[in-house]
The first five atom37 places (N, CA, C, CB, O) and aatype in JSON, in Angstrom:
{
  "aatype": [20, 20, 20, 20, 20, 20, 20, 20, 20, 20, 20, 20, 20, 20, 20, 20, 20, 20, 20, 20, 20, 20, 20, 20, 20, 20, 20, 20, 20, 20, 20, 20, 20, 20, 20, 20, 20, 20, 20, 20, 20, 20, 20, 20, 20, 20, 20, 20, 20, 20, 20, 20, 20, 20, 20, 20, 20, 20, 20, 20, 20, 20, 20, 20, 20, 20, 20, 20, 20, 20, 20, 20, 20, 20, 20, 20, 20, 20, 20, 20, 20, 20, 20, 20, 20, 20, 20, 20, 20],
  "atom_mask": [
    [1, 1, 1, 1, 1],
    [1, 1, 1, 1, 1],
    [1, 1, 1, 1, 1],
    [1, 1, 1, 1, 1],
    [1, 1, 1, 1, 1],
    [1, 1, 1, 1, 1],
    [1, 1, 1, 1, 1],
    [1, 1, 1, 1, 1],
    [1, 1, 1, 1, 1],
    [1, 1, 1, 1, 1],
    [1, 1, 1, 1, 1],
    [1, 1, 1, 1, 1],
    [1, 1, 1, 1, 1],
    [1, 1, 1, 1, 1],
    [1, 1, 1, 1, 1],
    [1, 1, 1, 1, 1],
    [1, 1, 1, 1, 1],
    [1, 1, 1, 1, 1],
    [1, 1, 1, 1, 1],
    [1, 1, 1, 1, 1],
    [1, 1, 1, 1, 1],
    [1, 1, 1, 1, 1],
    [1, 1, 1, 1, 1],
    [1, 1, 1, 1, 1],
    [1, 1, 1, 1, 1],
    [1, 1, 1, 1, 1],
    [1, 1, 1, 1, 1],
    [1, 1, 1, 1, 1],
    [1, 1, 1, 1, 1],
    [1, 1, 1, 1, 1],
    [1, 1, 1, 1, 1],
    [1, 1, 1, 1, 1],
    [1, 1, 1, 1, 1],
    [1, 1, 1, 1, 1],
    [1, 1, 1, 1, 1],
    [1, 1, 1, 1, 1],
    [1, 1, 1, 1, 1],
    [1, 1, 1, 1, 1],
    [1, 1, 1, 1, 1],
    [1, 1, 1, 1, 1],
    [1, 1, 1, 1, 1],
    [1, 1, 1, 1, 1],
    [1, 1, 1, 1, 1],
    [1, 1, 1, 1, 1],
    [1, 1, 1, 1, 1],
    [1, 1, 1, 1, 1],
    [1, 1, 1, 1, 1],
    [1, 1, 1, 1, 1],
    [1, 1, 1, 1, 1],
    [1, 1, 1, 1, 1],
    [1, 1, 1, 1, 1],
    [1, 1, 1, 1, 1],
    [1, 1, 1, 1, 1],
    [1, 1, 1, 1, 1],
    [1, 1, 1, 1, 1],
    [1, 1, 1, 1, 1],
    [1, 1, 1, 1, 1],
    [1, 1, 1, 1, 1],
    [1, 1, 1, 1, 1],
    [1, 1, 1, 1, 1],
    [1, 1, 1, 1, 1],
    [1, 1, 1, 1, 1],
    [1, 1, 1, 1, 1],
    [1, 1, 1, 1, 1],
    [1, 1, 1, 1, 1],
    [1, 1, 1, 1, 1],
    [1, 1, 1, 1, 1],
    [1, 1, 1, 1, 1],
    [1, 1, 1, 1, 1],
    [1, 1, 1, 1, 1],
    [1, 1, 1, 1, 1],
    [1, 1, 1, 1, 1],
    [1, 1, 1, 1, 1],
    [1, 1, 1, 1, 1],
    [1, 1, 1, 1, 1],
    [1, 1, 1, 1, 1],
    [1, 1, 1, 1, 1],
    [1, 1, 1, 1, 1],
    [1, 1, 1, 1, 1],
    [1, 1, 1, 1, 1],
    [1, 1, 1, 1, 1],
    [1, 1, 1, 1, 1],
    [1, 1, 1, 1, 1],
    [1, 1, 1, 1, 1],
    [1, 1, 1, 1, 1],
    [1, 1, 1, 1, 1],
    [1, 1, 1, 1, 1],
    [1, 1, 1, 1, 1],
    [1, 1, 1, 1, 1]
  ],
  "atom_positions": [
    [[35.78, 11.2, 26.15], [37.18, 11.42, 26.42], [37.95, 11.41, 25.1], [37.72, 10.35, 27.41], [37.74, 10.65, 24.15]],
    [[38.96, 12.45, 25.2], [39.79, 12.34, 23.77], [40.39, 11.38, 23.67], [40.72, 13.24, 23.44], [40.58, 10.75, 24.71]],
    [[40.99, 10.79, 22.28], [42.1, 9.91, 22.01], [43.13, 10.27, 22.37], [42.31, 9.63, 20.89], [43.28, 11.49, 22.34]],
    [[44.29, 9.47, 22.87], [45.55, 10.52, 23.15], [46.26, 9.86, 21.34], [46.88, 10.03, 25.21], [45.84, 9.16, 20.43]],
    [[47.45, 10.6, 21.64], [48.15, 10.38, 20.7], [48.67, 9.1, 20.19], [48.9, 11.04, 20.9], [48.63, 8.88, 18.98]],
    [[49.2, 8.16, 21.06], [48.83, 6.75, 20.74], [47.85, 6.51, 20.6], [49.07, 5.92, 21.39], [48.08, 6.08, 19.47]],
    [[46.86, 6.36, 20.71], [45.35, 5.71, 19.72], [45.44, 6.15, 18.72], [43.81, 6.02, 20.06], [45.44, 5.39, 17.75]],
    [[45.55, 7.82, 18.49], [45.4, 7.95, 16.94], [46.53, 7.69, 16.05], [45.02, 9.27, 16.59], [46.41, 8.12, 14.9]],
    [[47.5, 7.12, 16.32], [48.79, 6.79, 15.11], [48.23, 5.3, 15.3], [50.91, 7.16, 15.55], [48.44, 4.56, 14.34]],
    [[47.46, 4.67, 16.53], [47.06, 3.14, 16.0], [46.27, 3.37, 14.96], [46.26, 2.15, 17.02], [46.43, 2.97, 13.81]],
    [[45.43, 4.02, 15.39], [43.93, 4.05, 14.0], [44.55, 4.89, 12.79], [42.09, 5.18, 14.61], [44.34, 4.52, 11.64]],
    [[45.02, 5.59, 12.96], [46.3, 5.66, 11.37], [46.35, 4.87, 10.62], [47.77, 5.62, 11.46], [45.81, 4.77, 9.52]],
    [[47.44, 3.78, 11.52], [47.84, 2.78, 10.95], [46.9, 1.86, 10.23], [48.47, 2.21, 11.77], [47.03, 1.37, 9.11]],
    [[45.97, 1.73, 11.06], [45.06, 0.49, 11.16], [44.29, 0.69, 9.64], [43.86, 0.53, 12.7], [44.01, -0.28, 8.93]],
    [[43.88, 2.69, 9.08], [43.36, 3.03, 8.31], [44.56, 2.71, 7.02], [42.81, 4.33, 8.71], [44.1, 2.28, 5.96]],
    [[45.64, 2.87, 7.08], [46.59, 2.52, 5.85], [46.41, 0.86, 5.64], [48.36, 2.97, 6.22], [46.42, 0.54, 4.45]],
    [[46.3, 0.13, 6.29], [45.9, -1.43, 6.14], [44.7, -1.5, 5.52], [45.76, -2.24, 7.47], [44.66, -2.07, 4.43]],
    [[43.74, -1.04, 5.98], [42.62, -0.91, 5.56], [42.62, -0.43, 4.28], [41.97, -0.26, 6.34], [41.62, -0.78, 3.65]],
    [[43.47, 0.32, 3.63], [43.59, 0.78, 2.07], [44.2, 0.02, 1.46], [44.18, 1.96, 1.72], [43.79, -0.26, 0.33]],
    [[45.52, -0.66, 2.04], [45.86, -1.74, 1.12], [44.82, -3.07, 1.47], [47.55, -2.13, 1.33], [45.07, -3.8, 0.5]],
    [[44.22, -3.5, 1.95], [43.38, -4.47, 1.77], [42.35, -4.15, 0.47], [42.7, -4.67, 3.11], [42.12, -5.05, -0.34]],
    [[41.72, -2.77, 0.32], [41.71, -2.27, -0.4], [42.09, -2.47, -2.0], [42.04, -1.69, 0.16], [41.34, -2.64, -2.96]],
    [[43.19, -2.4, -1.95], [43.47, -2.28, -3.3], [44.02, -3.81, -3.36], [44.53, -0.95, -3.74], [44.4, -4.33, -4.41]],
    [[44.01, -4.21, -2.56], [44.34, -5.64, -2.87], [43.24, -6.4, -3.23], [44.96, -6.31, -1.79], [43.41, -7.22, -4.12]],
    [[42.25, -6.3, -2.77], [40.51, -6.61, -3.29], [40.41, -6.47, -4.3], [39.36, -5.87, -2.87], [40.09, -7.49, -4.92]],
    [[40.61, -5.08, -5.16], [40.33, -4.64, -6.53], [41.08, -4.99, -6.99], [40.17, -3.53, -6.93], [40.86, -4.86, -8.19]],
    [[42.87, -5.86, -6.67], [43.31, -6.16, -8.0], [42.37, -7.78, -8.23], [45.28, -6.23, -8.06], [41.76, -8.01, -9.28]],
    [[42.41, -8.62, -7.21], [41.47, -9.95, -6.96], [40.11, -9.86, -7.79], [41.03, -10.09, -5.27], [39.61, -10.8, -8.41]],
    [[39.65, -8.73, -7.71], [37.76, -8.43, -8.56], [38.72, -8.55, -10.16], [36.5, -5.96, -8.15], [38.44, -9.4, -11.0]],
    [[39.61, -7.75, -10.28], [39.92, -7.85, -11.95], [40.53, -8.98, -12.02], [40.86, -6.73, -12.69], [40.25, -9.48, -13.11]],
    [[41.5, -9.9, -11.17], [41.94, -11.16, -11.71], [40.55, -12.28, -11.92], [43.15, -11.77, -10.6], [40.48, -13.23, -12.69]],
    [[39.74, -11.89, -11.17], [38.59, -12.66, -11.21], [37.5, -12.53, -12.49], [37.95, -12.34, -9.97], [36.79, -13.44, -12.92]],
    [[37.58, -11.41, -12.87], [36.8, -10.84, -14.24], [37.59, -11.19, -15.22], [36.55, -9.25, -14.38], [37.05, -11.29, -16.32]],
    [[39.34, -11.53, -15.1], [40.55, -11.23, -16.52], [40.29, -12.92, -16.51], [42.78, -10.37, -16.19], [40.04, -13.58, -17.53]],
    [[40.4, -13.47, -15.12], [40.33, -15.14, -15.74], [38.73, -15.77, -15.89], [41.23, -16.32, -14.47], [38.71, -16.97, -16.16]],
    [[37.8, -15.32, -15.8], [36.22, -15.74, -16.46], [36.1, -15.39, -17.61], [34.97, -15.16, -15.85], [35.31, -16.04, -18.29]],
    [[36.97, -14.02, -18.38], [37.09, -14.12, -19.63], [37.95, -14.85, -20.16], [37.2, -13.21, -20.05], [37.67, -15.22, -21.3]],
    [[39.13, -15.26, -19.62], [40.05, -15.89, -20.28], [39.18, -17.66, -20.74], [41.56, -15.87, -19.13], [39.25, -18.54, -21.6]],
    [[38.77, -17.48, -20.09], [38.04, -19.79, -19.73], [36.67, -19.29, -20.46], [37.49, -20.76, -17.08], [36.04, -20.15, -21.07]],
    [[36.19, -18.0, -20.45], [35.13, -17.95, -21.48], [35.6, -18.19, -22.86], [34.46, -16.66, -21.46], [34.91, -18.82, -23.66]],
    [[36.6, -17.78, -23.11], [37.39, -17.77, -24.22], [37.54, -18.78, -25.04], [38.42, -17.51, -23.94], [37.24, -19.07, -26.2]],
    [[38.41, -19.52, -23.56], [38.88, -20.93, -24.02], [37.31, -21.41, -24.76], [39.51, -22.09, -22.46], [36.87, -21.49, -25.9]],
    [[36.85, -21.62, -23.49], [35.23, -22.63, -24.05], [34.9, -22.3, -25.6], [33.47, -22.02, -23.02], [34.8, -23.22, -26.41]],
    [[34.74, -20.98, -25.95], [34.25, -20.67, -26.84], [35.39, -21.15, -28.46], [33.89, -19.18, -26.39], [35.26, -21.34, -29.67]],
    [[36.21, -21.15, -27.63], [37.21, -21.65, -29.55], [37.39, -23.32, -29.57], [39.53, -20.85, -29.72], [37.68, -23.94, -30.59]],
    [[37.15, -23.93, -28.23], [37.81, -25.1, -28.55], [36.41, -26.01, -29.02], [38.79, -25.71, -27.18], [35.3, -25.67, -28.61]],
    [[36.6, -27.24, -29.95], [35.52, -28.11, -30.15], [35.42, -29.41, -29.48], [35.45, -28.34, -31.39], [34.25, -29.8, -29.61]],
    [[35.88, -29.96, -29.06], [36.07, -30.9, -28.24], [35.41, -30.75, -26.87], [37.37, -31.03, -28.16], [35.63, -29.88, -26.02]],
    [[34.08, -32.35, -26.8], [33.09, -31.75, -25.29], [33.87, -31.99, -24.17], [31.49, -32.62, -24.91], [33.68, -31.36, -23.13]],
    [[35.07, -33.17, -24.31], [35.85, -33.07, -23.13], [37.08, -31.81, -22.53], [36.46, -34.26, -23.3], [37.39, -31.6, -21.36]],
    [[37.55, -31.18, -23.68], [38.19, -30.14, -23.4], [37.09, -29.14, -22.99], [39.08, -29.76, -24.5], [37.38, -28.44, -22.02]],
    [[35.8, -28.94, -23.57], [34.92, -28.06, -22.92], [34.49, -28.44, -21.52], [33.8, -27.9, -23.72], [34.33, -27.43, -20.84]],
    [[34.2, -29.72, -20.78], [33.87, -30.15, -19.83], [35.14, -29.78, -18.85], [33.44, -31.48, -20.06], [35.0, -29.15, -17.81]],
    [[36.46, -30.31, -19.38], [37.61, -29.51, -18.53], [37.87, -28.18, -18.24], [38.64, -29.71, -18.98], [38.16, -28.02, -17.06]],
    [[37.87, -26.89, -19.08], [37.94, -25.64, -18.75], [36.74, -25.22, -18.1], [38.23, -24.9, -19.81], [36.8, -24.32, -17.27]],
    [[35.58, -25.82, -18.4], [34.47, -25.51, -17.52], [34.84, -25.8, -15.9], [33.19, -26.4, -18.02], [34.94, -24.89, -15.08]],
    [[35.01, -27.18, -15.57], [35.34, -27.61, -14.26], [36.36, -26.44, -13.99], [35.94, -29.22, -14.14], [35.92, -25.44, -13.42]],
    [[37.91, -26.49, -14.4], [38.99, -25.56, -14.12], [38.11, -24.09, -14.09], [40.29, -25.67, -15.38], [38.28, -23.67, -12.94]],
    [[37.65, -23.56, -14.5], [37.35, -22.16, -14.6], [36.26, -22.18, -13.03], [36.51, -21.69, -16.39], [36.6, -21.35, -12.19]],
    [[35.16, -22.97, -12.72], [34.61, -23.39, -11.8], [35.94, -23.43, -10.47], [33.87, -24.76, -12.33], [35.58, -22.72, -9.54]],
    [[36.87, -23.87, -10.29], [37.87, -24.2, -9.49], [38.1, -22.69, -9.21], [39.07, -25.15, -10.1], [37.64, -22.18, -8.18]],
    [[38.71, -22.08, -10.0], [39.6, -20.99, -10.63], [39.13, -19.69, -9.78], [39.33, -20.8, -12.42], [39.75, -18.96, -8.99]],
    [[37.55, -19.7, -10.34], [36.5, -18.54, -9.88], [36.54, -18.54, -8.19], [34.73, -18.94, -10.5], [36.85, -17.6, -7.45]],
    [[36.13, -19.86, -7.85], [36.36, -20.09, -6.15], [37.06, -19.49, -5.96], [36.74, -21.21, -5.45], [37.0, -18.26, -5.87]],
    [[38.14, -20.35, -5.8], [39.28, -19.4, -5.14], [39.6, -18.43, -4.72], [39.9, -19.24, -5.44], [39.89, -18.12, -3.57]],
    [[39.58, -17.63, -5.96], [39.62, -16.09, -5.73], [38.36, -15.4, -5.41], [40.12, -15.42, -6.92], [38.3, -14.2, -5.13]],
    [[36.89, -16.59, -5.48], [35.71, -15.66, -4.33], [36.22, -15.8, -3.16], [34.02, -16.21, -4.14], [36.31, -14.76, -2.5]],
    [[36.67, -16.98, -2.56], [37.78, -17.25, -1.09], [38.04, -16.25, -0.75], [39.17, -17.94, -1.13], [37.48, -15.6, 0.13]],
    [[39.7, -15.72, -1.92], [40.48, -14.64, -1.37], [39.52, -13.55, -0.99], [41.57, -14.14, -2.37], [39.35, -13.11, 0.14]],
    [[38.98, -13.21, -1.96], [38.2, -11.66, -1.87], [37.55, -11.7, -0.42], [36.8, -11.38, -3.22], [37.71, -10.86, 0.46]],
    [[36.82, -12.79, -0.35], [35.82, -12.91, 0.93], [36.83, -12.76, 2.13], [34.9, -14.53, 1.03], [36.41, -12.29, 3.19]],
    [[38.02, -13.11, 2.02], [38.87, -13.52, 3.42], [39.23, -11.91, 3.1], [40.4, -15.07, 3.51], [39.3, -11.41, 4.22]],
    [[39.53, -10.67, 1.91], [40.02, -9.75, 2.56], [38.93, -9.0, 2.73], [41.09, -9.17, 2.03], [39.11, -8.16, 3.62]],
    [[37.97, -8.96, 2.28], [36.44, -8.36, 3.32], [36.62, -8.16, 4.86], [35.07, -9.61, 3.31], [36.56, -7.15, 5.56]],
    [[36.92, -9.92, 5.25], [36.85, -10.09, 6.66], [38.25, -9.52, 7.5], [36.61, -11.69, 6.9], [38.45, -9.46, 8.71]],
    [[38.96, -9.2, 6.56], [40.34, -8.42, 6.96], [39.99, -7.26, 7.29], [41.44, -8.26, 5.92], [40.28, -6.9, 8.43]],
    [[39.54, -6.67, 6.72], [38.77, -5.42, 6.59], [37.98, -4.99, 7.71], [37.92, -5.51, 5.52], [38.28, -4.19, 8.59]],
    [[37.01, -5.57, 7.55], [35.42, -5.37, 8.97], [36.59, -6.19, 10.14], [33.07, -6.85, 8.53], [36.15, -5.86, 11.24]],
    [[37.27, -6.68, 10.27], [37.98, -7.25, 11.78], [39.33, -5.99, 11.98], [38.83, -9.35, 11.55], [40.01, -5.93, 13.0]],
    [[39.46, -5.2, 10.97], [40.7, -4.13, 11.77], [39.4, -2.86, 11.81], [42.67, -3.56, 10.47], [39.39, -1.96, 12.64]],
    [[38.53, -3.03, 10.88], [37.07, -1.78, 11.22], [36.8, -1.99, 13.33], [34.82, -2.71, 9.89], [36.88, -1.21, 14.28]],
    [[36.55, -3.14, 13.2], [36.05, -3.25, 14.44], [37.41, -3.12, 15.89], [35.22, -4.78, 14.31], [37.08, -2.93, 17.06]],
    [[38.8, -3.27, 15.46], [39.78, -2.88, 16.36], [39.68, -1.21, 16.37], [41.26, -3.51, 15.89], [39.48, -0.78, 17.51]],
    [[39.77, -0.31, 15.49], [39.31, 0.99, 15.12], [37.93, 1.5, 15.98], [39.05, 0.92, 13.54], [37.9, 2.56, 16.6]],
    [[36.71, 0.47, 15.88], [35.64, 1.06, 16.88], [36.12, 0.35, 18.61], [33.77, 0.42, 16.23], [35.4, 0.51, 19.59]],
    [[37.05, -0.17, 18.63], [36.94, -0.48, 19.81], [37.76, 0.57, 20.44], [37.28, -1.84, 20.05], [37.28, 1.26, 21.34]],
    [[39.13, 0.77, 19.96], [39.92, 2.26, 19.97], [39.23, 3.01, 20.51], [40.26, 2.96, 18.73], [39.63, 3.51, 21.56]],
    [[38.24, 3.27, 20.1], [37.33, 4.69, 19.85], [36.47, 4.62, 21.25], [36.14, 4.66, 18.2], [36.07, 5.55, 21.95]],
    [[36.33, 3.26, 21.4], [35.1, 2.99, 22.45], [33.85, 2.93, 22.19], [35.0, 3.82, 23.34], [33.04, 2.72, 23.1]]
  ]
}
């Protein structure tokens, strides 16, 4: 059976979310690459083992997080994918 016209401006929609989740991912992958270099950085100029033991821990903290975010907009993602196959039937 066809879609009528309401289903397809839902799954439209649903596909423009799906792009900004999108690009919201890829800016998260580069904040995640801009701050492992930044705390690589740090580590590497400072001499002190407790300031190295601290940016290590912080950069450890840091990295999480934003594996968190990324992972939570994955699941943003595959959960409006799967409203889209249900649409569809």
């Amino acid at each position: 059976m066809p879609l009528s016209q309401s289903q397809r401006n839902q799954i439209a929609s649903y596909k423009v979310q799906i792009e900004g989740y999108r690009k919201d991912l890829q800016n998260l992958k580069d904040d995640k690459k801009r701050t492992s270099e930044d705390y690589a950085n740090r580590i590497k100029s400072t001499k002190d083992p407790n300031s190295k033991r601290s940016y290590r821990q912080s950069k450890i903290a840091a990295i999480n997080s934003l594996v968190n975010r990324i992972e939570s907009k994955k699941n943003e993602i595959d959960r409006i994918k799967g409203y889209i196959k249900n649409i569809k039937g």
